[in-house]
Residue, then its C-alpha position, 0 to 999 in steps of 0.5 A: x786810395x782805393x777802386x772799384x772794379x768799374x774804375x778799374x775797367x774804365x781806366x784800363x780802356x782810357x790807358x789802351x786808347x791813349x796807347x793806341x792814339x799815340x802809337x797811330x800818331x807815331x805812325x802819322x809822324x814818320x810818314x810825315x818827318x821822313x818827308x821822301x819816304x825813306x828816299x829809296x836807292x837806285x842801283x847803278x849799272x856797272x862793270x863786274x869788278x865793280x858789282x859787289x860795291x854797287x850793287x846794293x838794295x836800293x832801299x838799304x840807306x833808310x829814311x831819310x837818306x839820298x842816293x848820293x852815297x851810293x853814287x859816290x861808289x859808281x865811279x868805275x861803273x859804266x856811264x854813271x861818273x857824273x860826267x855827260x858822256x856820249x849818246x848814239x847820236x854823239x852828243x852828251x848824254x847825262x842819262x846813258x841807258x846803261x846808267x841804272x842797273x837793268x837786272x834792278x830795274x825788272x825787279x822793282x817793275x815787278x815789286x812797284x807795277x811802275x812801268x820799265x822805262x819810267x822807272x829807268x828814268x825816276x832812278x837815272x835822274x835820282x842818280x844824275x841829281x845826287x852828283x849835281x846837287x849833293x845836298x838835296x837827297x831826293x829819292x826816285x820814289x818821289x819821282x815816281x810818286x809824282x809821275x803816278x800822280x801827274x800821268x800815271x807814268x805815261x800812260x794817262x789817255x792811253x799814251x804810254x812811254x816807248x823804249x827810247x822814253x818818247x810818249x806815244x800819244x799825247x799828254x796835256x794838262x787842262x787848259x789854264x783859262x782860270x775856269x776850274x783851274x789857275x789861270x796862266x796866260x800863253x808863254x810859248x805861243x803854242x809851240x809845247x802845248x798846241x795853245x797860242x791863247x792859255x798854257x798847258x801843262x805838258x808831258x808825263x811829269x806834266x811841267x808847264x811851259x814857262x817852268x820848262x823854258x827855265x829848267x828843260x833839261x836834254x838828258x838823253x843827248x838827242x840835243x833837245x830838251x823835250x818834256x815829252x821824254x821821259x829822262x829829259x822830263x825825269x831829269x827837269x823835275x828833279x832840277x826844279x824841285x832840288x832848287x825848290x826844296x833844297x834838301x829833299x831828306x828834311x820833311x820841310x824841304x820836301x814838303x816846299x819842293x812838291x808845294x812848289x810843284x802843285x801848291x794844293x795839299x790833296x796833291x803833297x799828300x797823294x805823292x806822299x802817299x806813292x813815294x811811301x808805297x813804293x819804297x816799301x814795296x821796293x824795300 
């Protein structure tokens, strides 16, 4: 069979758009099935004998994979057995400052432009979490990813996280009076959101006040759980989405975790796209 040189042309064009479609979709799909866009590593702080095995690149696990393996390491590093130990106030602290490595933590500020302590509290509660809930794989990009999208890490009408992870200013989501948004009836009689008629969403990770009174965590030990601090906010999320999702390294899993978060595509995909972004400019 023989053919022309206009056959020959056209069937070159359709064999390199056919290339190029499925090398497109390819892409499309490893966005898609990594689901925690390659569930970045954090690096926990230690003591230096124990530097060389945990000091790892907080991206080397790959997608698909948690923080679990390189918890599992951090037994000899300080604050970070998976053990509440002991805030400056005395009481339990599941997220001790010293729990994320701070020479980590400057690096991928730089390399992210996530803002320092935000960044200490995606990748302390990432560590928290892959102790209590081995099986769920969640990243901190993910964290991060949603608190870009909730408050842009805090900073949403310029409020901005202090040093002790404490938001200074206020942040709230619309008021739920099913206007523009759903409509969810007053649960706390104002005491988080400052409404006794309609809830709110509160706080940096934006969690609303009946999921709080169910999931409101105390991670930094000042013995209240507050959704106005980042580790205690950091930490809740982390807890709703594990037992949302259930494990966070399948696509499906975390795509039903961040459904449950905010049940609206444009939303998933938003996180989606930040988790991605910053594991591969923290990788």
């Amino acid at each position: 069979m023989s053919f022309t040189k206009v056959q020959v042309v056209l069937l070159v064009a359709v064999l390199v758009l056919g290339l190029s479609i499925a090398g497109w979709w390819a892409g499309v799909g490893r966005l898609a099935v990594s689901g925690d866009a390659g569930q970045a590593m954090p690096v926990i702080a230690a003591e230096p004998a124990a530097q060389l095995t945990t000091q790892q690149d907080p991206a080397s696990t790959g997608a698909g994979t948690g923080p679990a393996g390189q918890a599992g390491q951090a037994d000899a590093a300080g604050g970070a057995s998976g053990q509440a130990t002991a805030s400056a106030s005395g009481r339990p602290a599941l997220m001790p400052a010293g729990l994320v490595s701070a020479s980590w933590v400057a690096q991928e500020t730089v390399a992210t432009g996530i803002p320092a302590r935000a960044l200490q509290a995606y990748a302390g509660a990432a560590i928290v979490t892959a102790r209590q809930h081995p099986g769920c794989h969640l990243g901190w990009n993910t964290l991060a990813g949603i608190g870009m999208e909730e408050s842009a890490h805090g900073t949403t009408g310029g409020a901005y996280i202090q040093a002790d992870g404490q938001v200074h200013g206020v942040i709230l989501g619309p008021v739920l009076d099913g206007g523009s948004y759903g409509k969810v009836p007053d649960t706390d009689h104002g005491a988080l959101d400052g409404n006794t008629r309609w809830d709110r969403a509160v706080g940096p990770m934006q969690i609303l006040p009946a999921t709080w009174a169910r999931y409101g965590v105390d991670a930094n030990g000042d013995g209240k759980a507050d959704p106005n601090q980042i580790d205690d906010a950091a930490l809740t999320a982390a807890d709703y989405l594990c037992t949302a999702g259930g494990d966070l390294g399948t696509a499906a899993g975390w795509v039903k975790a961040i459904h449950a978060y905010n049940p609206n595509d444009a939303y998933i995909a938003a996180v989606r796209d930040y988790a991605n972004r910053y594991a591969q400019e923290a990788g």
